[in-house]
Biopython code that builds the backbone (N, CA, C, O; Angstrom):
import numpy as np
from Bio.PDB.StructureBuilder import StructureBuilder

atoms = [
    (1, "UNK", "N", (86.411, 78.410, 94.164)),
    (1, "UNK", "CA", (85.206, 79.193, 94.277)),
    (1, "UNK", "C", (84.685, 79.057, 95.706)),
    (1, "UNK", "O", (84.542, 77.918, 96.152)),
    (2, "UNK", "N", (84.435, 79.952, 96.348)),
    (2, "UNK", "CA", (83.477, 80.224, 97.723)),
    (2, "UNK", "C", (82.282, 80.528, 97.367)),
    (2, "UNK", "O", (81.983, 81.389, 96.539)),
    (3, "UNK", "N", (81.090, 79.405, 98.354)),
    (3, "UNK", "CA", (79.542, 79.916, 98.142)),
    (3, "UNK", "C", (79.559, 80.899, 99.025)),
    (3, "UNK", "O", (80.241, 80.703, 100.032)),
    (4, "UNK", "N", (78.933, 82.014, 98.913)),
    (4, "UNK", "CA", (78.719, 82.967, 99.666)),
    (4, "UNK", "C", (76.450, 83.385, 99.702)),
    (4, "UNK", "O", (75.687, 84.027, 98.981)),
    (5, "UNK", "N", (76.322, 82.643, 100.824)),
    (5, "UNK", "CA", (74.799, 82.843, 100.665)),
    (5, "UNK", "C", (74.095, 82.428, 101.988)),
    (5, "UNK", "O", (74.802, 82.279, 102.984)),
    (6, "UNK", "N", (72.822, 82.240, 102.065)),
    (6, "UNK", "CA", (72.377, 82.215, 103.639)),
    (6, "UNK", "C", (71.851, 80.778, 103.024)),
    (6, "UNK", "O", (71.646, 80.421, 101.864)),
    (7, "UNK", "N", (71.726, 80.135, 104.230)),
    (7, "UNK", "CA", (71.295, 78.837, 104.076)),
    (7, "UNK", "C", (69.967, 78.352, 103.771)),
    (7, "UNK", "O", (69.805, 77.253, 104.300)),
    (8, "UNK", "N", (68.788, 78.808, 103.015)),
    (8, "UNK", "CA", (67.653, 78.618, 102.880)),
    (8, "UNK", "C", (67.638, 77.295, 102.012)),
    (8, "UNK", "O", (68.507, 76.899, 101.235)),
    (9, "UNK", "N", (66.105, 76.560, 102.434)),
    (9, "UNK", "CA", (66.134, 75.732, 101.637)),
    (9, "UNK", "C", (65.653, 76.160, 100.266)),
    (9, "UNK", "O", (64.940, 77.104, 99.926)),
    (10, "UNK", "N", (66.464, 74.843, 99.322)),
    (10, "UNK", "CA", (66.178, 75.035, 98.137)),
    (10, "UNK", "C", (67.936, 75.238, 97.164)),
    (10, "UNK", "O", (68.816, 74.402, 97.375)),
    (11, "UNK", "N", (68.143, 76.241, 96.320)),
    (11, "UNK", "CA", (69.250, 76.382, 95.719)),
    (11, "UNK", "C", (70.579, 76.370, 96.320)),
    (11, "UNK", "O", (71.673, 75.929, 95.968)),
    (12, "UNK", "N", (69.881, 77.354, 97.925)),
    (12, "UNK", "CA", (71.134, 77.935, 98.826)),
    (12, "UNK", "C", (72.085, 76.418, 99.548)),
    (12, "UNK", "O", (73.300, 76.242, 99.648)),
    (13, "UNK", "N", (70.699, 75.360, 100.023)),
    (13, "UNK", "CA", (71.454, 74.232, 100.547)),
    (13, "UNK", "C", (71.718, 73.346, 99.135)),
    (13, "UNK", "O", (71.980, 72.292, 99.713)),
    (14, "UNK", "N", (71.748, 73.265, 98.795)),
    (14, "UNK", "CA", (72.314, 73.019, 97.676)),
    (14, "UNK", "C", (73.597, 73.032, 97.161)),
    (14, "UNK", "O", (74.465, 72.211, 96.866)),
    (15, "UNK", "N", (73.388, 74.591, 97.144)),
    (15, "UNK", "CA", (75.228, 75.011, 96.809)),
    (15, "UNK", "C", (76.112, 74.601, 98.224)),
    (15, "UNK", "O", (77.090, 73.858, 98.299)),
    (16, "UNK", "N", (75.497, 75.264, 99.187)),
    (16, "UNK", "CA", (76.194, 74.709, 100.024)),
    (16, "UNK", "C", (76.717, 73.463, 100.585)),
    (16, "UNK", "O", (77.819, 73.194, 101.062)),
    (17, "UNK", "N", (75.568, 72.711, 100.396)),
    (17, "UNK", "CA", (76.111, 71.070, 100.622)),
    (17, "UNK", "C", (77.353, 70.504, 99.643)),
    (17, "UNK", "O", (78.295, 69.807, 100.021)),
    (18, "UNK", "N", (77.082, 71.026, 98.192)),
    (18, "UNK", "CA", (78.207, 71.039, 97.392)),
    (18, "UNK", "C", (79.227, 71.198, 97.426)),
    (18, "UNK", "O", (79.935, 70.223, 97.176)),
    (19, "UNK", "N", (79.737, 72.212, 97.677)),
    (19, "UNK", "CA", (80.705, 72.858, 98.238)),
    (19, "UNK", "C", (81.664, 71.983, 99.458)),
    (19, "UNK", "O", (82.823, 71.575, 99.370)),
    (20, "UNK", "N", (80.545, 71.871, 100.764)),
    (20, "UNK", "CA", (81.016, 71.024, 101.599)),
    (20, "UNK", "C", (81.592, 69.324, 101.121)),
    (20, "UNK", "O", (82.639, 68.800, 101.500)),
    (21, "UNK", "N", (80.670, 68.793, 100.306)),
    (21, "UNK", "CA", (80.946, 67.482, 99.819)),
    (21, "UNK", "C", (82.429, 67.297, 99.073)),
    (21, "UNK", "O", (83.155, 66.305, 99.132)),
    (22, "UNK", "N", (82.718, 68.824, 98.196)),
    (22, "UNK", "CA", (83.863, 68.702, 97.023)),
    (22, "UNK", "C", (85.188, 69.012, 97.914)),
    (22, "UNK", "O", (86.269, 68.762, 97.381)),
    (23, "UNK", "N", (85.181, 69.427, 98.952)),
    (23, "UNK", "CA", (85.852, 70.530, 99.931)),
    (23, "UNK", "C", (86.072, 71.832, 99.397)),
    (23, "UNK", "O", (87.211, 72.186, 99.093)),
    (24, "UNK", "N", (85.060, 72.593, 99.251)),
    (24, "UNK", "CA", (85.032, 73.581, 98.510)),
    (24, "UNK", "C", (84.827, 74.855, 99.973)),
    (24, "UNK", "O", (84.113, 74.249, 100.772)),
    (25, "UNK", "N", (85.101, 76.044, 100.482)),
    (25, "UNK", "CA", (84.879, 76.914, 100.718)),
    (25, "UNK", "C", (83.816, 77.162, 100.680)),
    (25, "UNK", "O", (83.316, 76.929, 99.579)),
    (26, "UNK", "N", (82.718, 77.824, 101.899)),
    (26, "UNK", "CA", (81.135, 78.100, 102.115)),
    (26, "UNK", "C", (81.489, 78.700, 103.433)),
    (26, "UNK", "O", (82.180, 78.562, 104.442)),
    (27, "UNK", "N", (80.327, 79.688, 102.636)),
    (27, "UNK", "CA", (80.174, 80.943, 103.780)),
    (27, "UNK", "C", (78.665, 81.087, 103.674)),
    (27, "UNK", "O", (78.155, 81.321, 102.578)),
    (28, "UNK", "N", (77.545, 80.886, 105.356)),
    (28, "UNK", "CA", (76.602, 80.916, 105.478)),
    (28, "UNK", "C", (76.065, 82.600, 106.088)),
    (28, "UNK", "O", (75.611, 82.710, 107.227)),
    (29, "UNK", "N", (76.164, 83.468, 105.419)),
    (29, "UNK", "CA", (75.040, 84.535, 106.198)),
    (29, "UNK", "C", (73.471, 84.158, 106.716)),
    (29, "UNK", "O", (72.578, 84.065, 105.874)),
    (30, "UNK", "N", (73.313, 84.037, 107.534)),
    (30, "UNK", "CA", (72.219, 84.224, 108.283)),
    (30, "UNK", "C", (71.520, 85.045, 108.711)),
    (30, "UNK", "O", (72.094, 86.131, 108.785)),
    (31, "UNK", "N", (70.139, 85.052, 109.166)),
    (31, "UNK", "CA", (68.966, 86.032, 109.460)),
    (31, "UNK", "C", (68.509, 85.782, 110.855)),
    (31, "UNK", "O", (67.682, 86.640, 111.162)),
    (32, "UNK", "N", (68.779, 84.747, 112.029)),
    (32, "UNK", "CA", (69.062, 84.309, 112.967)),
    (32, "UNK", "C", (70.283, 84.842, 113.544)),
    (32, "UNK", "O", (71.190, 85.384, 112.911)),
    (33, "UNK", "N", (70.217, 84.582, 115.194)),
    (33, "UNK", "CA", (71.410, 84.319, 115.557)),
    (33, "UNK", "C", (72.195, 82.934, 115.756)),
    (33, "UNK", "O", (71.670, 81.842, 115.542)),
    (34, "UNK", "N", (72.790, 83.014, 115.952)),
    (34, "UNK", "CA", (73.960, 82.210, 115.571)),
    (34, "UNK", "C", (73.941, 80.570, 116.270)),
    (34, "UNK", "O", (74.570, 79.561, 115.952)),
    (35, "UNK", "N", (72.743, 80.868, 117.542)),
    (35, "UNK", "CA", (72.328, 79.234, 118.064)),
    (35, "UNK", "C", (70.631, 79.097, 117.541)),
    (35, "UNK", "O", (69.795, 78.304, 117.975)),
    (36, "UNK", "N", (70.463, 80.098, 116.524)),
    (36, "UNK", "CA", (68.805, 79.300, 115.863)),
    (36, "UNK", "C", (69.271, 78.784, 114.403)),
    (36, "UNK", "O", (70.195, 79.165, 113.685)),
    (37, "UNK", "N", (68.383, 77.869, 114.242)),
    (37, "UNK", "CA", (68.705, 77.672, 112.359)),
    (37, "UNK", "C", (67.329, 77.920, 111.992)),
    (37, "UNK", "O", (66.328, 77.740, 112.685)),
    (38, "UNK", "N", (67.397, 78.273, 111.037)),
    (38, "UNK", "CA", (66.320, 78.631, 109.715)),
    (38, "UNK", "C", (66.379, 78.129, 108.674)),
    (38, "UNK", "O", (67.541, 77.822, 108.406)),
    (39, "UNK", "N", (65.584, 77.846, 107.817)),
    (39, "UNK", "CA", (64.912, 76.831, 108.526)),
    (39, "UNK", "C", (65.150, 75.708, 109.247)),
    (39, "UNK", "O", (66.215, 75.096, 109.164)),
    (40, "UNK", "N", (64.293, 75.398, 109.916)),
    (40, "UNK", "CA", (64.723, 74.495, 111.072)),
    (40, "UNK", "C", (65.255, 72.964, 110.276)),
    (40, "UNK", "O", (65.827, 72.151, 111.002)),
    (41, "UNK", "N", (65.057, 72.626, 108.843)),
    (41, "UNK", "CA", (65.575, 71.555, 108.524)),
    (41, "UNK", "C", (66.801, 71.398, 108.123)),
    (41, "UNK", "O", (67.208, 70.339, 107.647)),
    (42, "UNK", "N", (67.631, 72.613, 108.302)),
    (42, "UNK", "CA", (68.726, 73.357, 107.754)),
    (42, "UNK", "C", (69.813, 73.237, 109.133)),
    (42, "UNK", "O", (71.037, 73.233, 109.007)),
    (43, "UNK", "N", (69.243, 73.162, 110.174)),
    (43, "UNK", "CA", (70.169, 72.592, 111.299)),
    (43, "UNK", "C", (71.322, 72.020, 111.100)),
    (43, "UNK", "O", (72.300, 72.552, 111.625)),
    (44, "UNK", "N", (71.460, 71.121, 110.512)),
    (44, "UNK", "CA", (72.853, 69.709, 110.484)),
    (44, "UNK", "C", (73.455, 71.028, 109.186)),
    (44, "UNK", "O", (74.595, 71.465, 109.342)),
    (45, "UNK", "N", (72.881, 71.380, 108.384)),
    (45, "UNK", "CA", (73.928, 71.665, 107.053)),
    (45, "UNK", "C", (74.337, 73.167, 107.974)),
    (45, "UNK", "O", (75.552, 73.358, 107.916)),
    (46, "UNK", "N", (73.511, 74.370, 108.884)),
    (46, "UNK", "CA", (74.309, 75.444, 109.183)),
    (46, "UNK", "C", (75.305, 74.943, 110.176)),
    (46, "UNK", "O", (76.392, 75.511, 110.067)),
    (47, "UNK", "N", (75.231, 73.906, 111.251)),
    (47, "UNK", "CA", (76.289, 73.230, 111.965)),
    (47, "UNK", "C", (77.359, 72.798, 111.273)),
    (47, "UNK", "O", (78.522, 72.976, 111.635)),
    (48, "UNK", "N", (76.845, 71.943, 109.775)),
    (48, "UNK", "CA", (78.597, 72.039, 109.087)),
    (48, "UNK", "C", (78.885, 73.446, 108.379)),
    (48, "UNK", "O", (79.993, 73.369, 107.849)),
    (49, "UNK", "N", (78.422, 74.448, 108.213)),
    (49, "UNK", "CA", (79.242, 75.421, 107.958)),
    (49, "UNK", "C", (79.551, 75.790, 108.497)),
    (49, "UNK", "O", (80.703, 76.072, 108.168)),
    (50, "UNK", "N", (79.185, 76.334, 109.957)),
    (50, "UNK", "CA", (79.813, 76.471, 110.936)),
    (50, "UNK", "C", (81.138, 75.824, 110.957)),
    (50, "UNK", "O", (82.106, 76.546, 110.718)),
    (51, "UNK", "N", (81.387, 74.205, 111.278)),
    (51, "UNK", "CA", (82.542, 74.386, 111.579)),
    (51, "UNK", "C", (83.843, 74.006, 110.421)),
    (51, "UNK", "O", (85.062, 74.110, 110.557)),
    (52, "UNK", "N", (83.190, 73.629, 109.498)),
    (52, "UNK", "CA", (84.035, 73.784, 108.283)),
    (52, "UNK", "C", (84.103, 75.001, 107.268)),
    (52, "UNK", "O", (85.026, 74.992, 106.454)),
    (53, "UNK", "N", (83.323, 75.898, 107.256)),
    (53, "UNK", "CA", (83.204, 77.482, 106.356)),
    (53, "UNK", "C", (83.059, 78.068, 107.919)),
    (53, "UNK", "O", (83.370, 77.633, 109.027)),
    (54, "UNK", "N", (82.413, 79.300, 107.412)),
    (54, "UNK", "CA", (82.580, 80.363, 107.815)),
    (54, "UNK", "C", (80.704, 80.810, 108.195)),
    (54, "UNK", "O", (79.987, 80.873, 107.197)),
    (55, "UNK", "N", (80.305, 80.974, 109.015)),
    (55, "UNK", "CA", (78.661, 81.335, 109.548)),
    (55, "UNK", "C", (78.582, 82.486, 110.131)),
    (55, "UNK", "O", (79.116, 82.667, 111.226)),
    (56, "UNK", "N", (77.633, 83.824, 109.236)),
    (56, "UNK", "CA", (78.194, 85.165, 109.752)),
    (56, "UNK", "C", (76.255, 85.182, 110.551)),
    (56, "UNK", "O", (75.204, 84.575, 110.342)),
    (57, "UNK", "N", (76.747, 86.260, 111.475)),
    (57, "UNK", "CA", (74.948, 86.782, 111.599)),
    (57, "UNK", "C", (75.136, 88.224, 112.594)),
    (57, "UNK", "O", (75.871, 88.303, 113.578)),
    (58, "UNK", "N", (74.252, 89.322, 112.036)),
    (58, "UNK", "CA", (75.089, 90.257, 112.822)),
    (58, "UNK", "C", (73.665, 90.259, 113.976)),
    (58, "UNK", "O", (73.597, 91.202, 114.765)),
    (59, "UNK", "N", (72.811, 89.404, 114.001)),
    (59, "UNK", "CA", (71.989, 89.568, 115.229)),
    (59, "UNK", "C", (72.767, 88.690, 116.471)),
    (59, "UNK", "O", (73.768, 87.987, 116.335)),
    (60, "UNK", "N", (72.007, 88.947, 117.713)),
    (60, "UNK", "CA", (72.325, 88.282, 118.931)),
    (60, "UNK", "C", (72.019, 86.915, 118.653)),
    (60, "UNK", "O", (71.127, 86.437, 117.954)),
    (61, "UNK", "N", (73.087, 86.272, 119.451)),
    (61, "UNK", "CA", (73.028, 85.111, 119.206)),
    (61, "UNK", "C", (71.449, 83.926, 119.654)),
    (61, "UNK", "O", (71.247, 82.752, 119.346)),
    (62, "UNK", "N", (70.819, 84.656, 120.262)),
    (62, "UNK", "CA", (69.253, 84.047, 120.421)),
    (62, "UNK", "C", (68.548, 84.262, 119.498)),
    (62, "UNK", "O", (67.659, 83.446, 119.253)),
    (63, "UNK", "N", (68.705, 85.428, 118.678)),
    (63, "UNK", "CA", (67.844, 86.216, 117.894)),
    (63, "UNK", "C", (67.125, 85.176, 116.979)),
    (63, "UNK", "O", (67.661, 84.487, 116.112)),
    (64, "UNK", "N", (65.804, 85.196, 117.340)),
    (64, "UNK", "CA", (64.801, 84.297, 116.678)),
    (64, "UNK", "C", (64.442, 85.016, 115.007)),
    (64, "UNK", "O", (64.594, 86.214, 114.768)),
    (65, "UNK", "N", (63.976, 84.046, 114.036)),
    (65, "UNK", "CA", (63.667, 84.954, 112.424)),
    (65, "UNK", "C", (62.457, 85.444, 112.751)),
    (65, "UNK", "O", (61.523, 85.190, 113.513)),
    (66, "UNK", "N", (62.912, 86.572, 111.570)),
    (66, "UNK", "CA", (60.999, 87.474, 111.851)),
    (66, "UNK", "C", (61.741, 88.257, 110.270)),
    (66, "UNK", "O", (62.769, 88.200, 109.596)),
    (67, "UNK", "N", (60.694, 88.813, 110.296)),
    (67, "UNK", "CA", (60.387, 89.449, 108.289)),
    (67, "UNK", "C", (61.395, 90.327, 108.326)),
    (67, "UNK", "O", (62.127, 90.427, 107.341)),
    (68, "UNK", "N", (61.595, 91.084, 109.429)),
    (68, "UNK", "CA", (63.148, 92.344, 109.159)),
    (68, "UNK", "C", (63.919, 91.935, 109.065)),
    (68, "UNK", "O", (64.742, 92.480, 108.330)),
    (69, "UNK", "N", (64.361, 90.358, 109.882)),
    (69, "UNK", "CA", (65.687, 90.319, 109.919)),
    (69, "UNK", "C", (66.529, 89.674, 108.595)),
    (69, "UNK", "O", (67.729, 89.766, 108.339)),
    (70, "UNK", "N", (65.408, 88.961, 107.826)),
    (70, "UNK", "CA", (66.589, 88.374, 106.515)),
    (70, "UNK", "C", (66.430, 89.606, 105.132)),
    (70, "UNK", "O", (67.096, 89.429, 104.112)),
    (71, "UNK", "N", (65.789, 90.431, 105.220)),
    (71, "UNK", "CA", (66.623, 91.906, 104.378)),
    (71, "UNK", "C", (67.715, 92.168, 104.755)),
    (71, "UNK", "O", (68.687, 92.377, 104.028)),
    (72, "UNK", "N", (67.681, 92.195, 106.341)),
    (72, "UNK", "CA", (69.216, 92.484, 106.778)),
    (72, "UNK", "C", (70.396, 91.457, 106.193)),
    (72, "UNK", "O", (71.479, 91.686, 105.656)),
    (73, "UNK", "N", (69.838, 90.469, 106.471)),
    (73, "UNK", "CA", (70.931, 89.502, 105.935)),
    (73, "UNK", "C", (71.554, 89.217, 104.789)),
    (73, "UNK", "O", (72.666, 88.763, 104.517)),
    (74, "UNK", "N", (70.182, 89.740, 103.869)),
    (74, "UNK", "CA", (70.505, 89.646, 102.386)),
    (74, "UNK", "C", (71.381, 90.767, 102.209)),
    (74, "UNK", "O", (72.448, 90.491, 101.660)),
    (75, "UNK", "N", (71.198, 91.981, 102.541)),
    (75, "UNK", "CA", (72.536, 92.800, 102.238)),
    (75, "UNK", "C", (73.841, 92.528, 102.845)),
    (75, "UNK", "O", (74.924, 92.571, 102.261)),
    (76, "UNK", "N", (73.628, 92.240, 104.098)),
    (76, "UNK", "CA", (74.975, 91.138, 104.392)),
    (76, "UNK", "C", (75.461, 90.507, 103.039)),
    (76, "UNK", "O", (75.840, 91.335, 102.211)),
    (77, "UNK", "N", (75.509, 89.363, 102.717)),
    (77, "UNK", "CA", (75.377, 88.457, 101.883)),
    (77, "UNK", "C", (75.876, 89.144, 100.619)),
    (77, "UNK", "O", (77.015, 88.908, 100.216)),
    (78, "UNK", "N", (74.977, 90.080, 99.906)),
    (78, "UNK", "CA", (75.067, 90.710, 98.846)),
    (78, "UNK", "C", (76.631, 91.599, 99.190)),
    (78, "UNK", "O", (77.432, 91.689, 98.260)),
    (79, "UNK", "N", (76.901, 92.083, 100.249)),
    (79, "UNK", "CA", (78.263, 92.768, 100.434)),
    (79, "UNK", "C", (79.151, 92.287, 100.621)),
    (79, "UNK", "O", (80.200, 92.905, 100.806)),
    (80, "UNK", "N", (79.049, 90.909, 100.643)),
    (80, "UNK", "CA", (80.148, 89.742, 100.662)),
    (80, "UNK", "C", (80.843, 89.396, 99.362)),
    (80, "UNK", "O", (81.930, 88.842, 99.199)),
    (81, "UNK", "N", (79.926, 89.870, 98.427)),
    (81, "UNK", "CA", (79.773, 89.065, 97.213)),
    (81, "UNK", "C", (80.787, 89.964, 96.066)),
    (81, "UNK", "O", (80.618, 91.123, 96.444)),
    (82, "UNK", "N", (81.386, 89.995, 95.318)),
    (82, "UNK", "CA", (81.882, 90.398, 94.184)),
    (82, "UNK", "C", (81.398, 90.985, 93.056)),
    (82, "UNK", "O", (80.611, 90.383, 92.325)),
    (83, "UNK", "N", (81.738, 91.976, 92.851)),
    (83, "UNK", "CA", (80.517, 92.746, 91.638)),
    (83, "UNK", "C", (80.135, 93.922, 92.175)),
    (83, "UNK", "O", (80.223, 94.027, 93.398)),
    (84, "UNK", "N", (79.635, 95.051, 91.390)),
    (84, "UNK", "CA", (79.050, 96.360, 91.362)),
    (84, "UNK", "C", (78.993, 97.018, 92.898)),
    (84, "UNK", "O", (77.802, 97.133, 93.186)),
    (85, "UNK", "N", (79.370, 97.229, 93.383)),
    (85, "UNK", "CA", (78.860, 97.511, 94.849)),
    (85, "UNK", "C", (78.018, 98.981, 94.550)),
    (85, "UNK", "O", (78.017, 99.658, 95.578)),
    (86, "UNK", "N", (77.372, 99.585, 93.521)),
    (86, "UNK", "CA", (76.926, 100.743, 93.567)),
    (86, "UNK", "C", (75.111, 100.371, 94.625)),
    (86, "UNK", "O", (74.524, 101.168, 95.356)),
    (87, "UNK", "N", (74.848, 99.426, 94.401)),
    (87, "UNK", "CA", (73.477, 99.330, 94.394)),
    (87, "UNK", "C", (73.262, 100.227, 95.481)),
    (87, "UNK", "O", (72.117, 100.471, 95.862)),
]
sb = StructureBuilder()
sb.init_structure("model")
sb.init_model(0)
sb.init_chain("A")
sb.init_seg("    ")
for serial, (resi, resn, name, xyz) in enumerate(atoms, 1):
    if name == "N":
        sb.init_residue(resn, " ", resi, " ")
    sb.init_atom(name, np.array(xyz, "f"), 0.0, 1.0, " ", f" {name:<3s}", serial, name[0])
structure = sb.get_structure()
């Protein structure tokens, strides 16, 4: 199984730390670019997905969070994912 989700705290680091611990496959979409973390306590866990999974973000890599950018991400994320693609 691959987590496929953005790294927020709460469920998302969660699965993800899981994953990392079992050697399981994790894939972080993000709402940042690719040298910010979000939340900022989430640092050390998007650095290990980074280099053990896979860390997508289609903003610039400075790109600071703000309210537009994690809709974007969530459909990222959601188009990663398996299932219905009608939505």
């Amino acid at each position: 199984m691959t987590v496929v989700s953005g790294p927020a705290a709460g469920i998302d680091t969660a699965a993800h730390g899981t994953a990392l611990a079992v050697g399981g496959r994790t894939v972080g979409v993000i709402g940042t670019g690719l040298r910010r973390s979000y939340p900022p306590q989430n640092a050390r866990l998007q650095q290990e997905i980074a280099e053990r999974g896979l860390l997508l973000s289609q903003f610039w890599p400075d790109a600071s969070p703000s309210k537009a950018s994690f809709p974007h991400a969530q459909r990222g994320d959601e188009r990663l994912q398996p299932g219905d693609r009608r939505r």
